[in-house]
C-alpha positions as CSV (number, residue, x, y, z in Angstrom):
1,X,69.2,71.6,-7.3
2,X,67.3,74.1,-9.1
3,X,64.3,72.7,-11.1
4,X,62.2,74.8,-13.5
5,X,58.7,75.0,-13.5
6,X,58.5,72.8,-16.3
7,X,60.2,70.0,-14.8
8,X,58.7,70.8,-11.4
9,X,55.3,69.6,-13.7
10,X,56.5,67.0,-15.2
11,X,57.6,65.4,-12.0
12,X,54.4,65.7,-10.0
13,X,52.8,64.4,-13.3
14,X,55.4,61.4,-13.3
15,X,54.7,61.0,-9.4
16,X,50.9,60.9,-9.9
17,X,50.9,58.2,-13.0
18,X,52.6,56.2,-10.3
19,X,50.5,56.6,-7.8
20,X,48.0,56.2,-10.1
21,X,49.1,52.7,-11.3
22,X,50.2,51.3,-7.9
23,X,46.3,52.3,-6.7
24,X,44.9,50.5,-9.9
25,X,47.4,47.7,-9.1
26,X,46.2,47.4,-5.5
27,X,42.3,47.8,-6.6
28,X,42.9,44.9,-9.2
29,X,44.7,42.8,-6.8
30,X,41.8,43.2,-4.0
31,X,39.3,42.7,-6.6
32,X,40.6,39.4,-7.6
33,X,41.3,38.3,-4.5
34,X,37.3,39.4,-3.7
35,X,36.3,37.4,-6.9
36,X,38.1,34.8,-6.2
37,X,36.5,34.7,-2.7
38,X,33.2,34.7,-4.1
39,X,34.4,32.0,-6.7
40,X,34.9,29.9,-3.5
41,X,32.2,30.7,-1.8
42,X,29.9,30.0,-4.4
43,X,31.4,26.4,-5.1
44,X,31.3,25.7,-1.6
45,X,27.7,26.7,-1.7
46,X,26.6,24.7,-5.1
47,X,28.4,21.5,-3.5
48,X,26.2,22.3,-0.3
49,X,23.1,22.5,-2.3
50,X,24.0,19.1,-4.9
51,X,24.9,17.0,-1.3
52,X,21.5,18.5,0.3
53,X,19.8,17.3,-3.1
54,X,21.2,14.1,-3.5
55,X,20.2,13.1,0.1
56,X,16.5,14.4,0.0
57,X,16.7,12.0,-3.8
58,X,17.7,9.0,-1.3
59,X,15.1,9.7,1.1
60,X,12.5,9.7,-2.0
61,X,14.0,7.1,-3.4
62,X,14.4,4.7,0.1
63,X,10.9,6.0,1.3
64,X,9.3,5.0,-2.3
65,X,10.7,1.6,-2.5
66,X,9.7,0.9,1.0
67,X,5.8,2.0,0.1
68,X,6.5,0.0,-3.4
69,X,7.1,-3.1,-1.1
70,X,4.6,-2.4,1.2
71,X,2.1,-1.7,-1.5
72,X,3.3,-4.8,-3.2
73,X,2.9,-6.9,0.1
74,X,-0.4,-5.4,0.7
75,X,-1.7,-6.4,-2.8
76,X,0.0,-10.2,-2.5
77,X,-1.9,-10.0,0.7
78,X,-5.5,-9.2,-0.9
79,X,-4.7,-11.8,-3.6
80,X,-4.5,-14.3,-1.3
81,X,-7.2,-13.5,0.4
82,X,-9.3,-13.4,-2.9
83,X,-7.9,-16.8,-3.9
84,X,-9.0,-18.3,-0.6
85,X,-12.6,-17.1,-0.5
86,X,-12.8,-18.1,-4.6
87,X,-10.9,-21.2,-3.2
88,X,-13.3,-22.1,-0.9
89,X,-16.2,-21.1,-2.5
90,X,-15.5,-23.7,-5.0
91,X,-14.7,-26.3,-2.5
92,X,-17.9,-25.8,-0.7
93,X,-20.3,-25.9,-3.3
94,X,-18.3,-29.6,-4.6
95,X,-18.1,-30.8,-1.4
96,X,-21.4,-29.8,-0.4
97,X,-22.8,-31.4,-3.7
98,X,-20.9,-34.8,-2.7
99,X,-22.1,-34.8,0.9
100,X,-26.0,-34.8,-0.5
101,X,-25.6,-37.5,-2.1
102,X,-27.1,-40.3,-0.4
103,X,-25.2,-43.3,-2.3
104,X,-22.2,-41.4,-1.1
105,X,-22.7,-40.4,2.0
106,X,-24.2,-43.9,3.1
107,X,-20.5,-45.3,2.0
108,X,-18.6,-43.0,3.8
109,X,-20.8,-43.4,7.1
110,X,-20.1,-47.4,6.7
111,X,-16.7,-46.6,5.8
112,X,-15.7,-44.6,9.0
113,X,-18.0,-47.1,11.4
114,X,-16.0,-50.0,9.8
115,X,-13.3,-48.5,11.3
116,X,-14.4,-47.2,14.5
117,X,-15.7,-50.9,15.3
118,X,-12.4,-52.0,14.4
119,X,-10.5,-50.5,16.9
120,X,-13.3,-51.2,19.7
121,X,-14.3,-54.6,18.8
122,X,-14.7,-55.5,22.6
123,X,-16.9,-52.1,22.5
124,X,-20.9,-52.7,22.5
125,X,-21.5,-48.9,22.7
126,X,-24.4,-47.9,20.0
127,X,-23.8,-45.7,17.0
128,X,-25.4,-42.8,16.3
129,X,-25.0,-41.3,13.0
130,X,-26.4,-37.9,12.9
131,X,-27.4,-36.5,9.7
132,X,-29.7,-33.3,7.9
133,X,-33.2,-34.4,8.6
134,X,-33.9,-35.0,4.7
135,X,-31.0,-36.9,4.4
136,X,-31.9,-38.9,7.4
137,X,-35.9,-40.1,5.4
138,X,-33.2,-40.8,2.1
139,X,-30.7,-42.9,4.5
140,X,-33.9,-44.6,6.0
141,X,-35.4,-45.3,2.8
142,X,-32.1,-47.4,2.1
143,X,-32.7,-49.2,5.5
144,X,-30.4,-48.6,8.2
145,X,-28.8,-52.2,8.0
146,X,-27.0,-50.6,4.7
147,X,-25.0,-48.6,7.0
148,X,-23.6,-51.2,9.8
149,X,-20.6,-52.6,8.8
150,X,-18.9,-55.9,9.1
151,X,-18.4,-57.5,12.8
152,X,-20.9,-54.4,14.1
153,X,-23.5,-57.1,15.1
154,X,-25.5,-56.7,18.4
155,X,-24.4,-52.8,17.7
156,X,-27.2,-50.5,17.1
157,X,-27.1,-47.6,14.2
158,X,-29.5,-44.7,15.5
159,X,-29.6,-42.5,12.7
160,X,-30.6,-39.0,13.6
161,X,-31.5,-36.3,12.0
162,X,-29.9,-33.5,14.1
163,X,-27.3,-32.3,12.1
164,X,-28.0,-28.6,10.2
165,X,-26.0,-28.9,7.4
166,X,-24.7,-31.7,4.6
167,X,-22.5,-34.2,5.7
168,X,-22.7,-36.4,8.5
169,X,-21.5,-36.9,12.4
170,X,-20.6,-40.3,13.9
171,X,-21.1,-40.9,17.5
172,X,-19.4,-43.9,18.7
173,X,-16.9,-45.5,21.8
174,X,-17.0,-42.2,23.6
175,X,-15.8,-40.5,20.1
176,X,-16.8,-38.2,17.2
177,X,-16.2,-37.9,13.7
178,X,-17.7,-34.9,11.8
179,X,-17.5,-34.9,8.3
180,X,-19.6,-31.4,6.9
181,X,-19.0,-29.2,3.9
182,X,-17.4,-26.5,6.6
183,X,-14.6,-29.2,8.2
184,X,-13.9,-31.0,4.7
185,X,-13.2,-27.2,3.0
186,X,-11.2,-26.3,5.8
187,X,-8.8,-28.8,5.9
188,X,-8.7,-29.2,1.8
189,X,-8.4,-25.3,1.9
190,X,-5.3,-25.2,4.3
191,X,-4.0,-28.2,2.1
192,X,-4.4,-26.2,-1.8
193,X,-4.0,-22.6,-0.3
194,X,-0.5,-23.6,1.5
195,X,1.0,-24.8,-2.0
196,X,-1.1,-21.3,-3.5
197,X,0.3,-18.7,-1.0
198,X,3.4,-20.4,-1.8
199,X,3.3,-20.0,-5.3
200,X,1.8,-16.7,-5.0
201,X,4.9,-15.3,-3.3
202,X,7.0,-16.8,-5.5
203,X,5.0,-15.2,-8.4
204,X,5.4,-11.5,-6.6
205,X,9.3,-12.4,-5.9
206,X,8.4,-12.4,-1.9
């Protein structure tokens, strides 16, 4: 078939549009599928980095409310402690106030002798009532008779004055009873500051 030039032009013309488009078509296609790819990869890469976040935000967040409690237990902890010493601070300096005086303290010696006696009746041990030197002259002044109690006859009271601090300590049938500022606010302390801690706790939700 004989072709002239012209169509001989027009053909390799027509041949290279073709070529043309199905190279275009082919670099489209592989440039989508490229974008595409990145499309994934960055998606994959964002839900990488939001996962990675939120953990590191439950690690602040579990780490924060564990120092919050620990903070909060330490405080509750200091409070108490505070409360105590103001606690038994108070408690000393009433107690210690009751224990000098003599009217008082002469009652509550007789008081726990009265009782002492009354579970040794058959007993003739002495008793000794030791005491602060001062208070001793004050108990003395008051005669040491005011201080045996009923069915104690043919018992002897040897008041001392041995004793450093207020209060009083009762020496009798192979016993003793101390009653000072320091043993009276310990057990009234452990007796109030129970029912505080308790409350205190329940105050801080604990």
């Amino acid at each position: 078939m004989v072709q002239t030039i012209e169509e001989f032009v027009n053909r390799l013309q027509t041949d290279g549009v073709e070529a043309g488009q199905k190279d275009a078509e082919k670099i489209r296609v592989e440039a989508e599928k490229q974008a595409q790819q990145r499309k994934s990869e960055a998606e994959e890469q964002a839900r990488q980095i939001i996962a990675q976040a939120e953990a590191e935000r439950e690690t602040i967040r579990v780490r924060a409310e564990t120092e919050l409690k620990l903070a909060a237990r330490d405080t509750v902890v200091r409070l108490q402690e505070a409360l105590n010493r103001a606690l038994q601070a108070v408690l000393f300096d009433a107690v210690r106030e009751k224990l000098e005086d003599a009217d008082f303290l002469a009652g509550l010696v007789q008081d726990v002798v009265q009782r002492y006696v009354q579970a040794d009746a058959a007993g003739s041990g002495a008793i000794a009532v030791n005491v602060s030197p001062e208070m001793r002259q004050r108990l003395l002044s008051r005669t040491v008779g005011a201080l045996r109690p009923d069915g104690s006859a043919g018992k002897p009271v040897d008041v001392r004055g041995t004793l450093a601090e207020a209060g009083f300590a009762v020496e009798i049938a192979g016993g003793t009873v101390e009653v000072t500022a320091d043993s009276v606010v310990e057990v009234l302390s452990e007796m109030v500051g129970s029912e505080l801690r308790k409350r205190v706790l329940d105050a801080a939700g604990l």
